[in-house]
MIDOSE-1310 file (N, C-alpha, C; in nm, 2 decimals, decimal comma, always signed):
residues 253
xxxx	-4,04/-0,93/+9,10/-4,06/-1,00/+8,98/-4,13/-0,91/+8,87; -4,20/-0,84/+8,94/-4,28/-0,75/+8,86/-4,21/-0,63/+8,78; -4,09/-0,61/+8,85/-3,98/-0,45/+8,86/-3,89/-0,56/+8,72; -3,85/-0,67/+8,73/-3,78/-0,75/+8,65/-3,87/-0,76/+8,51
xxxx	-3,97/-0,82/+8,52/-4,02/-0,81/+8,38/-3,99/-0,63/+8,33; -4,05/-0,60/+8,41/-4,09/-0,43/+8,37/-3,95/-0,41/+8,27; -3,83/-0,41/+8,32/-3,72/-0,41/+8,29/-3,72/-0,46/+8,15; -3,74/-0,57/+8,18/-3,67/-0,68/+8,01/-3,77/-0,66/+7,94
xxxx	-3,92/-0,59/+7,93/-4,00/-0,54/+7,82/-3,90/-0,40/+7,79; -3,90/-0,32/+7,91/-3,77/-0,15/+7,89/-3,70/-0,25/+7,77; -3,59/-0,33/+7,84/-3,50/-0,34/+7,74/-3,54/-0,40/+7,60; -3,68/-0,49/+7,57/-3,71/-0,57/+7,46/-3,73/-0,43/+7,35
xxxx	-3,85/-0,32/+7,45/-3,93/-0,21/+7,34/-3,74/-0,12/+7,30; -3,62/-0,09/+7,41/-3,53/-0,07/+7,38/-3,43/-0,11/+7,20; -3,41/-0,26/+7,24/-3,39/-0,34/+7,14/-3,46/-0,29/+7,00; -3,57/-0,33/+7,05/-3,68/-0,30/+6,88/-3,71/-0,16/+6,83
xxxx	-3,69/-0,10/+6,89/-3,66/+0,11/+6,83/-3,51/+0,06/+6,80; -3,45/+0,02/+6,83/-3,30/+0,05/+6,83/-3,30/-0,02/+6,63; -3,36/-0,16/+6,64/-3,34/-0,26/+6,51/-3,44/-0,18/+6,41; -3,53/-0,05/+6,46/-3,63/-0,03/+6,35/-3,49/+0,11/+6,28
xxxx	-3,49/+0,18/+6,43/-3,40/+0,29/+6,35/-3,29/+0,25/+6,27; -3,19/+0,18/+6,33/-3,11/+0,15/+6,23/-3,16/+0,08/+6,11; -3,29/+0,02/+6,07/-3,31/-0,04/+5,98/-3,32/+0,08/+5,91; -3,42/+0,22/+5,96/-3,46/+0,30/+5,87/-3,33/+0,35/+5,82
xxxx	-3,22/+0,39/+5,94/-3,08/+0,46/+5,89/-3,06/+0,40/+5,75; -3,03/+0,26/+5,76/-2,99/+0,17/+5,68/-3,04/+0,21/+5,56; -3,14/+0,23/+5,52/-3,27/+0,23/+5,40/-3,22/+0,33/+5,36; -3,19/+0,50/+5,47/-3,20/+0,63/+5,42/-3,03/+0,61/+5,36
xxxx	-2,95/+0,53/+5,38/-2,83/+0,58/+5,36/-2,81/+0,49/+5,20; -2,88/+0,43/+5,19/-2,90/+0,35/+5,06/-2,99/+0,43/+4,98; -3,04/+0,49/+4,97/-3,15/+0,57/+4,90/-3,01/+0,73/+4,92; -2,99/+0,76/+4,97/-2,84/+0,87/+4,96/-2,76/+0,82/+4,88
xxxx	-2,68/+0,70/+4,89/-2,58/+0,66/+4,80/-2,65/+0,63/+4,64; -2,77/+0,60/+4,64/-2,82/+0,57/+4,50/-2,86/+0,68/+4,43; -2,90/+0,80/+4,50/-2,95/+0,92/+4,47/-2,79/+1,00/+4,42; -2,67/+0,97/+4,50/-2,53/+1,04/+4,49/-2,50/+0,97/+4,30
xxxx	-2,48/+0,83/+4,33/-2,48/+0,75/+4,19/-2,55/+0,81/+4,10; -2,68/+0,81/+4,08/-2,75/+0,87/+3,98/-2,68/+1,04/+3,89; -2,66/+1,08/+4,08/-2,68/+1,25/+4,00/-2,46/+1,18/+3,90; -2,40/+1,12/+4,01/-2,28/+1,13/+3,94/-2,29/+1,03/+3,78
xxxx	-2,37/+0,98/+3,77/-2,39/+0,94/+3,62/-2,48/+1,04/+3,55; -2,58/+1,13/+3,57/-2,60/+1,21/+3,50/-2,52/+1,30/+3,46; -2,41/+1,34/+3,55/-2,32/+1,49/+3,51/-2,24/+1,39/+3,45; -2,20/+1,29/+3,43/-2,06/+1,18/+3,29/-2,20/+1,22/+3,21
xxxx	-2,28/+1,17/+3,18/-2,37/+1,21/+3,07/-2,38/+1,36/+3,01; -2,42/+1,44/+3,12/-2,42/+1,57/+3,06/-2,29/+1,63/+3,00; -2,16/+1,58/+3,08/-1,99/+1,61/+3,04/-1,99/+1,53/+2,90; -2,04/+1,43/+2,86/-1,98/+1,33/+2,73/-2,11/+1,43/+2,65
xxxx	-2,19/+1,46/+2,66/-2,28/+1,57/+2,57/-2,23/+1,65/+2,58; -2,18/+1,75/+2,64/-2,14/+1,88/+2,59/-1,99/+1,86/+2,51; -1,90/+1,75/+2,54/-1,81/+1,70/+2,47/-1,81/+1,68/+2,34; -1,95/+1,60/+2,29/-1,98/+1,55/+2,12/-2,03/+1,67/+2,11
xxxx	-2,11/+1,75/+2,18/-2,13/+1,87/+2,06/-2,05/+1,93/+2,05; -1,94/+1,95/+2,10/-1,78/+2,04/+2,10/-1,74/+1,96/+1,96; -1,75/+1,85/+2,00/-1,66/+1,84/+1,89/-1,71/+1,84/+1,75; -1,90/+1,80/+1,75/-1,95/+1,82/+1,63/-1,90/+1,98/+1,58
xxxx	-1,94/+2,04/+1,67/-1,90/+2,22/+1,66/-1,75/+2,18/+1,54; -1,70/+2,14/+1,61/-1,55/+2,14/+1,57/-1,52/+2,14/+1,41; -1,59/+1,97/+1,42/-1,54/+1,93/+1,28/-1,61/+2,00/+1,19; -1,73/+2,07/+1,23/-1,83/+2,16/+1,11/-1,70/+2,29/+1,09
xxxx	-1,64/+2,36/+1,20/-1,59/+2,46/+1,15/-1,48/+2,41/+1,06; -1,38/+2,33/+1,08/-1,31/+2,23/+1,02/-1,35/+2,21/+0,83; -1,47/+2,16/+0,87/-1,55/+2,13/+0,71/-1,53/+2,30/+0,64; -1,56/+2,33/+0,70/-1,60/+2,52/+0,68/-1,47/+2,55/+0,60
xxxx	-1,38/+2,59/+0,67/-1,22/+2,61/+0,66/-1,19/+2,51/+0,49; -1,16/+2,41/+0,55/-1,12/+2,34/+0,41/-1,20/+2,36/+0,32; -1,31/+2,38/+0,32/-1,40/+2,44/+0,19/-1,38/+2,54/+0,12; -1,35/+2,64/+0,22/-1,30/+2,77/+0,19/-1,19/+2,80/+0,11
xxxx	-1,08/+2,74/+0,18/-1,02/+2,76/+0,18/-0,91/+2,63/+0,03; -0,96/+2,55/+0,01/-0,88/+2,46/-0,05/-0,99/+2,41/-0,18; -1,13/+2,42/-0,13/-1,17/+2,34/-0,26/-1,18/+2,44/-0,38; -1,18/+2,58/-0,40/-1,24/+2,67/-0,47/-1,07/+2,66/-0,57
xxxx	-0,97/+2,65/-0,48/-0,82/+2,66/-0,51/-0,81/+2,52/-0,61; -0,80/+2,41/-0,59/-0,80/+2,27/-0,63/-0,91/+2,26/-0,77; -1,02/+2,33/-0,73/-1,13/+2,33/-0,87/-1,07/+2,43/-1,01; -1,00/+2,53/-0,96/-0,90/+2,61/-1,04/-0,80/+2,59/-1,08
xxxx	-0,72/+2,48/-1,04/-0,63/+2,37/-1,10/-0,65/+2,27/-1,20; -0,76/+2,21/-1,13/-0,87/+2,10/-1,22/-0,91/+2,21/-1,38; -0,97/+2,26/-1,36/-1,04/+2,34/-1,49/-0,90/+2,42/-1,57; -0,78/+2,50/-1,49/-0,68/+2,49/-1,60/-0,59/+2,39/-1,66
xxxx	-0,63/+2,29/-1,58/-0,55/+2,16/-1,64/-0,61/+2,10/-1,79; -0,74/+2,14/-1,73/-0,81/+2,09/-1,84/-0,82/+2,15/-2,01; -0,84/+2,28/-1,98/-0,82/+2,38/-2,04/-0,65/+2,36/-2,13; -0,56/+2,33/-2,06/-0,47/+2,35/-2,15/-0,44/+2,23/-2,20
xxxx	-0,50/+2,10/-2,14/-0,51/+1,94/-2,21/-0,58/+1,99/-2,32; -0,72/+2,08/-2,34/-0,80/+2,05/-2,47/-0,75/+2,15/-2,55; -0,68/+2,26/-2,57/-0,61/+2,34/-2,66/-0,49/+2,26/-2,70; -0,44/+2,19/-2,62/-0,29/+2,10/-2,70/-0,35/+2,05/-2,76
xxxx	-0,47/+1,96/-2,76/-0,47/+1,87/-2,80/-0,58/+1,94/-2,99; -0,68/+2,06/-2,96/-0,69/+2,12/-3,04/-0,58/+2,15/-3,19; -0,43/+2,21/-3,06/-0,41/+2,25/-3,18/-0,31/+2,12/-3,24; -0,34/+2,00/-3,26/-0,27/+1,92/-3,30/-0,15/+1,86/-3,19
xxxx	-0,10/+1,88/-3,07/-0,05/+1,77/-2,99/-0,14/+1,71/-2,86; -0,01/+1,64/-2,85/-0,06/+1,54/-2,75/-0,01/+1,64/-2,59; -0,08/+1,63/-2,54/-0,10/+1,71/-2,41/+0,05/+1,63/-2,32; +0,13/+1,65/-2,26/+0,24/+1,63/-2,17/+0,18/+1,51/-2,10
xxxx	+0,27/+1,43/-2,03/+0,26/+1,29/-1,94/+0,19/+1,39/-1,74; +0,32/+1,50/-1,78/+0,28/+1,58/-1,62/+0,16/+1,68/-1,63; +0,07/+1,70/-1,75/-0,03/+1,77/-1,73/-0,15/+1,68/-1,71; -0,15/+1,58/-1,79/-0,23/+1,48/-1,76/-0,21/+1,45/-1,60
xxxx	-0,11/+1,43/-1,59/-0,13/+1,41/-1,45/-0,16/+1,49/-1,35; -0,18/+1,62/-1,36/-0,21/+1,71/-1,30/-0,39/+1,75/-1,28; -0,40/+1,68/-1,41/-0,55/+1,67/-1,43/-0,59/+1,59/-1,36; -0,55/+1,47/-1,33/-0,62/+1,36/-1,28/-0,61/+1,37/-1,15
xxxx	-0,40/+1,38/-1,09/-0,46/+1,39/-0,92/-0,55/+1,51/-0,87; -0,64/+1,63/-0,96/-0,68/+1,79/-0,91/-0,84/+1,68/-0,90; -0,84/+1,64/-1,02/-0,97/+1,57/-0,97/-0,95/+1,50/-0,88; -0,89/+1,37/-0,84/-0,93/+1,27/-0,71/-0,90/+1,38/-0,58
xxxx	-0,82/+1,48/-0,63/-0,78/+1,60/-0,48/-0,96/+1,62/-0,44; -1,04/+1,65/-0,57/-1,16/+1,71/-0,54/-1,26/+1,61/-0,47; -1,30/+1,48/-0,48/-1,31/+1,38/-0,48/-1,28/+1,35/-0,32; -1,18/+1,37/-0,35/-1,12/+1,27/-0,18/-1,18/+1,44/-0,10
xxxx	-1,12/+1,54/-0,11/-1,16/+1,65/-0,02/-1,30/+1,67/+0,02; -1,42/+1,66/-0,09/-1,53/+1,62/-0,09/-1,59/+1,52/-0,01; -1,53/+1,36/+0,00/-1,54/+1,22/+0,10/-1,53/+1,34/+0,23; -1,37/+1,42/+0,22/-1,35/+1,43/+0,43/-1,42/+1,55/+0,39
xxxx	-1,52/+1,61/+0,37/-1,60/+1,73/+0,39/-1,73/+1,65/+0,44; -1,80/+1,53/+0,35/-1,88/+1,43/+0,43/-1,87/+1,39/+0,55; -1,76/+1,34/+0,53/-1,73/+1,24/+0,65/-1,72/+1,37/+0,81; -1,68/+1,50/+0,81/-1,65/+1,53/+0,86/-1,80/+1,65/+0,95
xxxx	-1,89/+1,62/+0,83/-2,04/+1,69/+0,87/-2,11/+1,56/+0,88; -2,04/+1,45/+0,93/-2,18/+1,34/+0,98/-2,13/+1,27/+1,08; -2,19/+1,19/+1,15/-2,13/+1,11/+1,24/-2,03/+0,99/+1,23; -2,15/+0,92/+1,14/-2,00/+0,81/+1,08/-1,93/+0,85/+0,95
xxxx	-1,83/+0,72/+0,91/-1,74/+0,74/+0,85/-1,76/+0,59/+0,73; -1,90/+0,59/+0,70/-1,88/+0,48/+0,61/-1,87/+0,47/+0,45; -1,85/+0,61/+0,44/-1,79/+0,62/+0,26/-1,69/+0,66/+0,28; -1,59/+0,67/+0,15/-1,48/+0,73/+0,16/-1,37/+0,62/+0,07
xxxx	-1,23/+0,62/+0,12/-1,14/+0,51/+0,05/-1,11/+0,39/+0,10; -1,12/+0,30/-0,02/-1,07/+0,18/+0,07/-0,95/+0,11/-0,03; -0,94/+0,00/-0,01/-0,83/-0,07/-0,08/-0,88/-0,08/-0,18; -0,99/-0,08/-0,23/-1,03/-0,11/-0,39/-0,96/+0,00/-0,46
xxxx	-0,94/+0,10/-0,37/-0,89/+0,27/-0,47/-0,74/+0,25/-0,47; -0,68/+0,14/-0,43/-0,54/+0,12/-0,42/-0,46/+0,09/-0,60; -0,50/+0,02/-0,66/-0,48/+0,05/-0,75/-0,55/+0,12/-0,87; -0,62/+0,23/-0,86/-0,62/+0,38/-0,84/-0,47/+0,47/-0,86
xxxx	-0,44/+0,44/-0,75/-0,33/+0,49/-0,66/-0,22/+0,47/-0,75; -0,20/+0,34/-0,76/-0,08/+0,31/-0,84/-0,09/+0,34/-0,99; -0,22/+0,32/-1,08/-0,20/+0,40/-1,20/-0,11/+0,56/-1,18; -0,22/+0,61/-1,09/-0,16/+0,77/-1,11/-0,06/+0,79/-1,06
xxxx	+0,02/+0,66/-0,99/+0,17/+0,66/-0,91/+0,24/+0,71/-1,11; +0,21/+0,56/-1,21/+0,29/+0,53/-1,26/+0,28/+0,67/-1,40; +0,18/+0,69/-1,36/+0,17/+0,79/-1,50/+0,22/+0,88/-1,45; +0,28/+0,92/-1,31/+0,36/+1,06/-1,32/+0,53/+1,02/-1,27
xxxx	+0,53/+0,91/-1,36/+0,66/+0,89/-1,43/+0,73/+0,77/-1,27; +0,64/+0,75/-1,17/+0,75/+0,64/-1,06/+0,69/+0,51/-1,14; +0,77/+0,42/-1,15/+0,73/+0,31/-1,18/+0,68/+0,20/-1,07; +0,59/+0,15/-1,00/+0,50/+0,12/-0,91/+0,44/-0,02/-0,98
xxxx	+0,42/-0,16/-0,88/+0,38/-0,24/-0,88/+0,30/-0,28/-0,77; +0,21/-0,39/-0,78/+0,09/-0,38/-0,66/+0,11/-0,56/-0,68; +0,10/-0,61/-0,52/+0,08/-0,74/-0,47/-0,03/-0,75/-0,39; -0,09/-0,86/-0,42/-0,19/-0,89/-0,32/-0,17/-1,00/-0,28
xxxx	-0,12/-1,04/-0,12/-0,13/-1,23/-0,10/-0,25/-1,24/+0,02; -0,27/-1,38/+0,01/-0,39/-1,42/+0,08/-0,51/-1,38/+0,02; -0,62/-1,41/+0,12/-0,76/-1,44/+0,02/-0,79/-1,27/+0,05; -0,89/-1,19/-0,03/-0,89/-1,12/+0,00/-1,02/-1,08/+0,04
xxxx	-1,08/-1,04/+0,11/-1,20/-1,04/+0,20/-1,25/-0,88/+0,25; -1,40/-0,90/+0,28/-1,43/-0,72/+0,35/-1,38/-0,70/+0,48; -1,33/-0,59/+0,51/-1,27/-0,52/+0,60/-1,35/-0,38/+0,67; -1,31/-0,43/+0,82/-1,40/-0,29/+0,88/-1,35/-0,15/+0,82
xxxx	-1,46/-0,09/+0,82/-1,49/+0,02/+0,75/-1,34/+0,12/+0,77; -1,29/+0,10/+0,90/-1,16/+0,22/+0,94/-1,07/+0,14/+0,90; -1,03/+0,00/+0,94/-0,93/-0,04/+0,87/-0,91/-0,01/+0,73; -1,03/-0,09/+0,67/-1,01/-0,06/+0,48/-0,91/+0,10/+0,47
xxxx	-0,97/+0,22/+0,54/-0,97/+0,36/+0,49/-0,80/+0,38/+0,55; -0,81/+0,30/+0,65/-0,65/+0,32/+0,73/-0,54/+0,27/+0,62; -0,60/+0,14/+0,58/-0,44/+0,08/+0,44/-0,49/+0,20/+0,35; -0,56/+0,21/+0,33/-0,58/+0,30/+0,22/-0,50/+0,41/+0,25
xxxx	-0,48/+0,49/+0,30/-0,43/+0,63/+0,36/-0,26/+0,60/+0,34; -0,21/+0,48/+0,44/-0,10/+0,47/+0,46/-0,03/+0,43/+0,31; -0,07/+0,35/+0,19/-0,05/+0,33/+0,08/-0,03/+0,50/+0,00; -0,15/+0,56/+0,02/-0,14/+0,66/-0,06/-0,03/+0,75/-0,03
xxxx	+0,04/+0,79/+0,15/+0,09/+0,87/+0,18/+0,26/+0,82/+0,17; +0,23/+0,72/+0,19/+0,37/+0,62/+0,09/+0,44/+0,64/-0,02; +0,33/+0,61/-0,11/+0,32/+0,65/-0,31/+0,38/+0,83/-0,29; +0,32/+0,88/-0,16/+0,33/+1,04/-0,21/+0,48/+1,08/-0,16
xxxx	+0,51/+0,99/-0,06/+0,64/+1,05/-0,01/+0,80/+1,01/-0,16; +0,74/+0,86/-0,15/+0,85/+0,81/-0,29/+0,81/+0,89/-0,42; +0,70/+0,94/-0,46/+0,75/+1,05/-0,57/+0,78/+1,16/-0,53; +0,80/+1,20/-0,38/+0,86/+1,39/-0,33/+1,00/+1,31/-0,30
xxxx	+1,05/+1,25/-0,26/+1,17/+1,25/-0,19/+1,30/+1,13/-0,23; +1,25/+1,01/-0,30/+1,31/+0,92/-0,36/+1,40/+0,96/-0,48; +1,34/+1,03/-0,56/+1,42/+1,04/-0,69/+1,38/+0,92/-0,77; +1,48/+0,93/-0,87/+1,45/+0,75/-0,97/+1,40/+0,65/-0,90
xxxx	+1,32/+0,60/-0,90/+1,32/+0,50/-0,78/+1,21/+0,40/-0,87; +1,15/+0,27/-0,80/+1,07/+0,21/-0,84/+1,00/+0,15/-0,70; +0,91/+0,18/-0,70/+0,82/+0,16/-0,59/+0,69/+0,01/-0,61; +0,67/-0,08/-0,47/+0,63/-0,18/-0,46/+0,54/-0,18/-0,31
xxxx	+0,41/-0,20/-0,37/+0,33/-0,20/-0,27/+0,27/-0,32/-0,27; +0,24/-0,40/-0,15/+0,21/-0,56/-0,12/+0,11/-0,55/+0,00; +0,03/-0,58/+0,00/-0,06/-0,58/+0,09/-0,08/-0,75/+0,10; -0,09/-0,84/+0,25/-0,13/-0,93/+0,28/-0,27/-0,91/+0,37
xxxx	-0,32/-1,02/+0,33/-0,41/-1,05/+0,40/-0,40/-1,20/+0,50; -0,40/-1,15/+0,64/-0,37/-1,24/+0,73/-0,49/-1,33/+0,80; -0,51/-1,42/+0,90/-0,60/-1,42/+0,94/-0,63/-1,34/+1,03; -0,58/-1,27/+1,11/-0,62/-1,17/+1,20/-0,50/-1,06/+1,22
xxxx	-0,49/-1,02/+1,04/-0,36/-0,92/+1,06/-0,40/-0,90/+0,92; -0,45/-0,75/+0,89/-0,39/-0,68/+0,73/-0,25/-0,65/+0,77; -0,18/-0,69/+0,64/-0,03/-0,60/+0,64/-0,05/-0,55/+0,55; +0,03/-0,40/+0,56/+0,09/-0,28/+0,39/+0,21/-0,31/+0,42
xxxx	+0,31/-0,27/+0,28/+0,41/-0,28/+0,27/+0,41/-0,19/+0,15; +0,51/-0,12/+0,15/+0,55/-0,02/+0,04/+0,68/+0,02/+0,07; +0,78/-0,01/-0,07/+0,91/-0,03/-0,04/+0,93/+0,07/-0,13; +1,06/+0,12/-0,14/+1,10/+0,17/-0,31/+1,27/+0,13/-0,29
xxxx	+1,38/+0,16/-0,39/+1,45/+0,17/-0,43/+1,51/+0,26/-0,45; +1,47/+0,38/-0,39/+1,55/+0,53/-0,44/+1,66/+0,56/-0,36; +1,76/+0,62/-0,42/+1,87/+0,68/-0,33/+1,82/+0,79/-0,24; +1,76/+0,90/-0,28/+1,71/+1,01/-0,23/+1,65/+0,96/-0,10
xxxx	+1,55/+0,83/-0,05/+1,48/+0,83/+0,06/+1,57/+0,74/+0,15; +1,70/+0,78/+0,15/+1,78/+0,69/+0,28/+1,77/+0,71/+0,38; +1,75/+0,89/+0,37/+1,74/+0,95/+0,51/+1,65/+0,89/+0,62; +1,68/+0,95/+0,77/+1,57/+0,86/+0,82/+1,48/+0,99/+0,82
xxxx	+1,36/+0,95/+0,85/+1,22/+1,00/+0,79/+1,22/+1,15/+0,89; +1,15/+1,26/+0,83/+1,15/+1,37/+0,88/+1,02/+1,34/+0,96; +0,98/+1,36/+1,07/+0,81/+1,39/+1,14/+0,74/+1,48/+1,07; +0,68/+1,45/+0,96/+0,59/+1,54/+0,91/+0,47/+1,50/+0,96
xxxx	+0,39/+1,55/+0,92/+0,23/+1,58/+0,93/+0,20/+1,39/+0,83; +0,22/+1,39/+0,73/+0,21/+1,24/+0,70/+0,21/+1,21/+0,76; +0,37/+1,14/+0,79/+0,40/+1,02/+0,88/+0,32/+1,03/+1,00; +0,30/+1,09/+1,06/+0,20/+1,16/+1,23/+0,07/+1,10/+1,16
xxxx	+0,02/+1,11/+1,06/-0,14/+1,09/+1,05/-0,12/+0,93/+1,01; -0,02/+0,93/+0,95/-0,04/+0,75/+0,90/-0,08/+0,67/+1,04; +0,04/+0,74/+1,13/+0,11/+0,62/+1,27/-0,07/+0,68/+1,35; -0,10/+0,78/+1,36/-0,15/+0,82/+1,42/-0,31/+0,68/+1,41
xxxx	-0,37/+0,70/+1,28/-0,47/+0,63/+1,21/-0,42/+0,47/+1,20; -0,29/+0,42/+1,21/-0,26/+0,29/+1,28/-0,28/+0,25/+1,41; -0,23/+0,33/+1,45/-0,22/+0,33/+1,69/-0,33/+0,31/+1,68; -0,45/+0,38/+1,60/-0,55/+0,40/+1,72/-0,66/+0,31/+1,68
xxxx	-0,61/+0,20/+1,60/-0,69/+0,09/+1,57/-0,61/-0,04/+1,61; -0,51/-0,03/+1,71/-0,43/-0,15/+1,78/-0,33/-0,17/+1,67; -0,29/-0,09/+1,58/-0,18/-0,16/+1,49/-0,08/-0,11/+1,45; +0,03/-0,12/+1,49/+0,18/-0,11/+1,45/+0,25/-0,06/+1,32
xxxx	+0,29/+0,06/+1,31/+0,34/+0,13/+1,13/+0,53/+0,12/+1,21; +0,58/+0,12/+1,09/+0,72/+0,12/+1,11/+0,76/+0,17/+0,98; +0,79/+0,30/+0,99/+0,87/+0,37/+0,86/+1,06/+0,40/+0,85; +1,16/+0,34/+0,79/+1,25/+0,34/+0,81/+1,33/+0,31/+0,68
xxxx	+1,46/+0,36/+0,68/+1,55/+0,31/+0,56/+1,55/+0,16/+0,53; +1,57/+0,12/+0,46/+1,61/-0,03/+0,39/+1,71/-0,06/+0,40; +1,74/-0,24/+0,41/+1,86/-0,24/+0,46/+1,98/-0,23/+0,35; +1,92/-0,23/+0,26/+2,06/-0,18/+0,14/+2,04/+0,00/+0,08
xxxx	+1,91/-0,02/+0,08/+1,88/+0,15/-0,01/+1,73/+0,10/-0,02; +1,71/+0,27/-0,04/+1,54/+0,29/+0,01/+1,50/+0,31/+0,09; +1,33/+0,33/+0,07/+1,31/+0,35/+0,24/+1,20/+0,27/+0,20; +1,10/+0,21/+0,34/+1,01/+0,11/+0,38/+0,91/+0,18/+0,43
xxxx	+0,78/+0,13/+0,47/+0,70/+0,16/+0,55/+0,63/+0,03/+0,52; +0,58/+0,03/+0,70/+0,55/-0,13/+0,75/+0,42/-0,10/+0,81; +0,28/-0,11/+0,82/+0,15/-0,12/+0,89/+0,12/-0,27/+0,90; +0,10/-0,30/+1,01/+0,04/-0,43/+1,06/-0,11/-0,37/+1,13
xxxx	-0,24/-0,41/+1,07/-0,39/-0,34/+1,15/-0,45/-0,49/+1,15; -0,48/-0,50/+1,30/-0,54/-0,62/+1,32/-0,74/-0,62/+1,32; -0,73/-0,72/+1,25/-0,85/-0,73/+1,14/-0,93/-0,89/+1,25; -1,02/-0,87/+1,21/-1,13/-1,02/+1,34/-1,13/-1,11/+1,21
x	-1,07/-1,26/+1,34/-1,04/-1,36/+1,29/-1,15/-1,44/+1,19
C-alpha cells in the first residue's frame, strides 16, 4: 500500500513538472512569436522609412532639374513676349492675337511650374489647380484662335483636393491636344457633377483629331492621375468626326 501511494505521488509530482514545464514552454514560445512580430513590424517600418525618404530625395532632385532647367527658359519667353507687346503697342499698333497669347500661356507656364515646384518640395498637395481655373483655360483656349465653350450640369460643390487637380489636368491636356492636332475645330468641355461621380467631357469637331490617339506622355499622365483615384478616362475618335476624351472620378456621396 505504501509502494502504491509512493507511486501515484511519483506519478502526481510527474504530472505537475510535466503541466508547469509545458506551461513555461507555452509562455516562452509566446513571448518568441511576439518578440518575432515586433522585430517583423519594425523592419516594414524601417523599409516604408527609408522608402519616403527615397522618394522625398527624389522629388527634391526632380524640383531641382525642372527649375534648372525650364523655369529660367519659360521666364525668357514671358519677358520677350512682353517686351515686344509694349514696343507694338509703343509704336502705335496693336500687338498680334498669338503674341498676346504667348504672353499669357509663359505666365500661367510660370505659375503652374511654380504650384509643381511646391507641391513637389512638400508633402501634401493642397495648392495648386482646380476646376475654378477651368475657365481660365478656356479663355486662353479661345484667344489662341480654337473656339471653346464650357458646361456645367448639376449642383456644383467642393471636391477632394486630388480629384478637383485631376479634372483640372485632364481638361487642360484636352484644350492642349485639340489646339496641336485638330486643326479648325471647335471644342466643348462639360463637366457634370454627379452624386458620387465627377464627369469631364471634352469633345471637338476637328478633322485633324480622327486619328486614334498616339500614347504620349499626356494621355499616360491624364489616364495615369484617373486610375489612381478609382476612375475611368476614355480617349477616342467620335462617332462622326473628332475626337473625345471621357473621365468619370468618383467623388463621396
Amino acid at each position: 500500500m505504501r509502494t502504491d501511494r509512493g507511486w501515484r505521488r511519483f506519478y502526481g509530482i510527474g504530472w505537475l513538472v510535466s503541466g508547469v514545464v509545458g506551461v513555461l514552454s507555452f509562455v516562452q514560445w509566446h513571448v518568441y512569436v511576439r518578440e518575432v512580430e515586433r522585430r517583423l513590424e519594425e523592419a516594414e517600418r524601417t523599409r516604408d522609412e527609408v522608402a519616403r525618404r527615397h522618394a522625398v530625395e527624389e522629388r527634391l532632385r526632380i524640383a531641382r532639374e525642372l527649375h534648372d532647367s525650364l523655369t529660367h527658359s519659360i521666364s525668357v519667353i514671358k519677358v520677350q513676349a512682353g517686351v515686344a507687346t509694349h514696343l507694338a503697342r509703343k509704336s502705335g499698333q496693336e500687338p498680334s492675337e498669338a503674341l498676346l497669347a504667348i504672353e499669357e500661356a509663359s505666365s500661367d507656364a510660370v505659375r503652374e511650374l511654380r504650384s509643381t515646384l511646391e507641391v513637389l518640395r512638400r508633402e501634401d498637395d493642397a495648392n495648386g489647380n482646380g476646376l475654378d481655373r477651368v475657365p481660365a483655360l478656356v479663355e486662353r483656349a479661345q484667344s489662341s484662335g480654337l473656339r471653346t465653350t464650357l458646361s456645367v450640369r448639376g449642383q456644383a460643390r467642393p471636391l477632394p483636393v486630388d480629384v478637383d487637380q485631376a479634372a483640372y489636368r485632364v481638361v487642360q491636356e484636352a484644350l492642349t491636344n485639340v489646339t496641336r492636332h485638330a486643326g479648325d475645330a471647335t471644342a466643348s468641355v462639360q463637366i457634370t457633377y454627379g452624386s458620387d461621380c465627377l464627369t469631364v467631357l471634352v469633345e471637338d469637331d476637328g478633322a485633324g483629331s480622327r486619328q486614334p490617339p498616339v500614347p504620349g506622355y499626356g494621355l499616360i499622365g491624364m489616364r495615369e492621375r484617373v486610375t489612381a483615384l478609382g476612375g475611368t478616362l476614355t480617349a477616342a475618335p467620335g462617332a462622326i468626326r473628332g475626337f473625345a476624351v471621357l473621365a468619370e472620378l468618383p467623388v463621396a456621396g
